[in-house]
C-alpha positions as CSV (number, residue, x, y, z in Angstrom):
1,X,0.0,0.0,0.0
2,X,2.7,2.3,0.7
3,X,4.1,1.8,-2.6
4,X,1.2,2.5,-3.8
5,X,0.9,5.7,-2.2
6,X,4.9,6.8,-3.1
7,X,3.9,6.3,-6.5
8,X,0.7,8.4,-6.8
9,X,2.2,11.1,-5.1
10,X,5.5,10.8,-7.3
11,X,2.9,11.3,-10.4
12,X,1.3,14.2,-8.5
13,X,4.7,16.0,-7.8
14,X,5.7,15.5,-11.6
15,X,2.2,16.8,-12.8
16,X,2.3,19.9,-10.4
17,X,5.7,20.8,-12.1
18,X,4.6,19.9,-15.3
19,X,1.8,22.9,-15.4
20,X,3.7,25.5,-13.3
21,X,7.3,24.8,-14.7
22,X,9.5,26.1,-18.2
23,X,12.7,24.6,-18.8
24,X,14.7,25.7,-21.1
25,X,17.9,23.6,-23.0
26,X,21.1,25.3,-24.3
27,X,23.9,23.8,-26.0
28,X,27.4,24.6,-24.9
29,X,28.5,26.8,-27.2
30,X,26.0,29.2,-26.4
31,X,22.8,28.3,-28.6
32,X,19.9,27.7,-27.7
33,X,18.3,24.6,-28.2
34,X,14.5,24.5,-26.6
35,X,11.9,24.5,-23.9
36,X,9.3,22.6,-22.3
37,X,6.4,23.3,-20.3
38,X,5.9,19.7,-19.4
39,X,9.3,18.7,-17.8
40,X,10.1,15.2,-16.5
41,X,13.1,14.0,-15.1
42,X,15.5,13.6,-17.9
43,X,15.1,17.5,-18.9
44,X,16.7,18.3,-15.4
45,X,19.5,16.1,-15.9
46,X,20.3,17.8,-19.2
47,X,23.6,19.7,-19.2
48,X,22.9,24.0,-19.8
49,X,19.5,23.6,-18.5
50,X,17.6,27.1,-17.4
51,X,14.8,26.7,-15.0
52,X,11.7,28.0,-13.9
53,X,10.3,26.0,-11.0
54,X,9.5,26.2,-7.6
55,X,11.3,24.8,-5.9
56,X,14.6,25.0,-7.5
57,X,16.4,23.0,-8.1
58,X,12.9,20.3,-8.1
59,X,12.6,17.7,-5.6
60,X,10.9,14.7,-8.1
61,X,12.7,11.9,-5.8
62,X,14.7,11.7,-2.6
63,X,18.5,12.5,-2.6
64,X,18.2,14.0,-6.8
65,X,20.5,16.7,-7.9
66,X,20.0,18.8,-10.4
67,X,22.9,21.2,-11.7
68,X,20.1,23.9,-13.4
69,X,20.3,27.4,-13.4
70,X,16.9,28.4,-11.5
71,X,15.3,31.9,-12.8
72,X,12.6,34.0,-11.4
73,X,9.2,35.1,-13.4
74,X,10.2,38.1,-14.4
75,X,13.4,36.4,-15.9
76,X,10.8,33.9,-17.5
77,X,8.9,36.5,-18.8
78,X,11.9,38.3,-20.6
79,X,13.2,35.1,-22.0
80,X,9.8,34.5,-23.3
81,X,9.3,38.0,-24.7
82,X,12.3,37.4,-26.9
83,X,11.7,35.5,-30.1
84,X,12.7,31.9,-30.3
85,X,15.3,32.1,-33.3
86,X,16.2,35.3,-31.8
87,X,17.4,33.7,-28.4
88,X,21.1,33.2,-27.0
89,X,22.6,31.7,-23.9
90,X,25.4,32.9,-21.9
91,X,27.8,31.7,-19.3
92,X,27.5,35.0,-16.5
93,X,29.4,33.5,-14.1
94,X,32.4,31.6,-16.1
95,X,31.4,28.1,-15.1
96,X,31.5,26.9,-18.0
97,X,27.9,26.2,-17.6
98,X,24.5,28.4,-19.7
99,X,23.0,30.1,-16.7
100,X,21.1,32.7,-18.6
101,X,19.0,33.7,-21.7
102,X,19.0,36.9,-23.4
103,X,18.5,38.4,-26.8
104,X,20.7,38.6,-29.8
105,X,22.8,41.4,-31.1
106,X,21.6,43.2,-34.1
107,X,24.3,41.7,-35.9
108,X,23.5,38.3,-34.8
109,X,19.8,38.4,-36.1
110,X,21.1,39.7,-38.9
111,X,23.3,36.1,-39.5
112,X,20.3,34.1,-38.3
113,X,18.0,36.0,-41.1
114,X,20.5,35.5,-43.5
115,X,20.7,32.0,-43.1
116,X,17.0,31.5,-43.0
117,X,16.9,33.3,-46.0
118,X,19.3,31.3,-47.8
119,X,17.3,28.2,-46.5
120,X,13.9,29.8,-47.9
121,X,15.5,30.4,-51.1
122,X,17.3,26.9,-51.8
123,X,14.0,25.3,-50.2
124,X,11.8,27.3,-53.1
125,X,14.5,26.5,-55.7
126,X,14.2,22.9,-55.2
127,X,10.5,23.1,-55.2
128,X,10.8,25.6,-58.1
129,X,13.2,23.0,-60.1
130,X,11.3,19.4,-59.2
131,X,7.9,21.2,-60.8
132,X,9.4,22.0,-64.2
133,X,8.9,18.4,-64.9
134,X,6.2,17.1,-62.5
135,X,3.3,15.9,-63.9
136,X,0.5,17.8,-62.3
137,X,-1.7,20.9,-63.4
138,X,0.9,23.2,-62.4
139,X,3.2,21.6,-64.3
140,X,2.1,21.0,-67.5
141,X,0.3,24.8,-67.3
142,X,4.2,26.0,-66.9
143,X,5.3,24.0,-70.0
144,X,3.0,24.5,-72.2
145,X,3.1,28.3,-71.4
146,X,7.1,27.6,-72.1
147,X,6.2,25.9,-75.5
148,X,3.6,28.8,-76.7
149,X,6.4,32.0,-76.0
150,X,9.4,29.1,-77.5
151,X,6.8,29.0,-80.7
152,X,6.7,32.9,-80.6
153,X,10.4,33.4,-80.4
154,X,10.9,30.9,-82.9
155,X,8.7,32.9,-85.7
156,X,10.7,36.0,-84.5
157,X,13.8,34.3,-84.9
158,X,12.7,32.9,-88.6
159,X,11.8,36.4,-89.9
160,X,14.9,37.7,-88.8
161,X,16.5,34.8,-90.9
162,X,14.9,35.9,-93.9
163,X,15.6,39.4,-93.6
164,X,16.6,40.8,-97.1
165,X,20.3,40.9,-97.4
166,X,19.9,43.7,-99.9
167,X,18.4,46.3,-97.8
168,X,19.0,44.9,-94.3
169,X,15.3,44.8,-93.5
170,X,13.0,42.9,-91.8
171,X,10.5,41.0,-94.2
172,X,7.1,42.5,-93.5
173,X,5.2,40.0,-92.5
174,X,2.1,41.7,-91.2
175,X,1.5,40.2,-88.5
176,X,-1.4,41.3,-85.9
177,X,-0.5,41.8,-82.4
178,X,-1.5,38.5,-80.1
179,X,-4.4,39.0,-77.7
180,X,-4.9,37.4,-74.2
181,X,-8.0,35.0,-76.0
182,X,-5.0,33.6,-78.5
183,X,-2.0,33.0,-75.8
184,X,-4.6,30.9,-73.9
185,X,-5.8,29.3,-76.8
186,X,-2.3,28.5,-77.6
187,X,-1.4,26.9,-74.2
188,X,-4.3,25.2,-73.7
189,X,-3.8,23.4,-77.7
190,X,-0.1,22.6,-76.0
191,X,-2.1,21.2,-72.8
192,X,-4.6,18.8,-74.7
193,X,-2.0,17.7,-77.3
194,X,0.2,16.5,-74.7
195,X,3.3,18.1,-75.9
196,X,3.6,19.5,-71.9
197,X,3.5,16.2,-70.4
């Protein structure tokens, strides 16, 4: 029965942390890593580990030790005010151990953008680069599009082939402008004749 009794209150002492707690994980060189509102055990015994609890260190079993930094709300509150990507950990006391959380330099967000940015932009490349020849509406809408302005260019590039060599001017062709009604005319032909497959 007693066991009984150690364990349900063990379970109540985890659950009563779990909704009044945020821990929060850096790596050692200073990043930050992540947080959890719902603690157990093995996020305490994570090295760099930033803690808002009470008590703190937490007492989850007998004769446990936690080496955690412990903050105060407000200090949970200005961590949390600061976005996530935007966050950095520091060593105040030269333990070698992340004891606190604070906001980046100008500079620093400015590296972190930059390689989100470059990760955006390779990431839509890719995307950009598989759907040239995926067969889907998207796709064949792209190439026959392609096809209908190749077609156009290649009736430009004709009359400039005849041009007459004896007074270096373009042939007049007299050719009408195209409207809007012909180019989708023209792509949807490409569509159903399957030449954008």
């Amino acid at each position: 029965m007693k066991r009984y009794l150690w364990i349900a209150l063990l379970f109540t002492a985890q659950t009563a942390y779990a909704s009044t707690t945020t821990v929060y994980h850096c790596n050692a060189d200073g990043t930050y890593a992540s947080s959890t509102t719902s603690p157990v055990k093995a996020d305490y015994q994570q090295p760099h580990t930033i803690a808002f609890v009470d008590p703190c260190p937490p007492v989850i079993n007998p004769g446990d030790a936690f080496d955690i930094a412990c903050i105060n709300e407000s200090q949970k509150d200005a961590i949390e005010a600061i976005p996530t990507k935007y966050r950095k950990c520091l060593d105040t006391n030269a333990d070698t151990k992340m004891d606190s959380i604070v906001e980046m330099t100008q500079a620093e967000k400015d590296v972190v953008d930059g390689v989100e940015q470059t990760a955006n932009t390779a990431s839509i490349r890719a995307s950009a680069d598989a759907n040239v020849d995926v067969f889907d509406p998207d796709g064949v809408i792209v190439r026959a599009l392609a096809l209908v302005i190749m077609d156009e260019i290649n009736i430009l590039r004709a009359d400039i082939d005849s041009m007459s060599k004896e007074t270096n001017q373009l042939v007049d062709r007299n050719r009408p402008a195209r409207t809007l009604n012909q180019l989708k005319t023209a792509i949807k032909n490409e569509i159903n004749s399957g030449n954008a497959d």
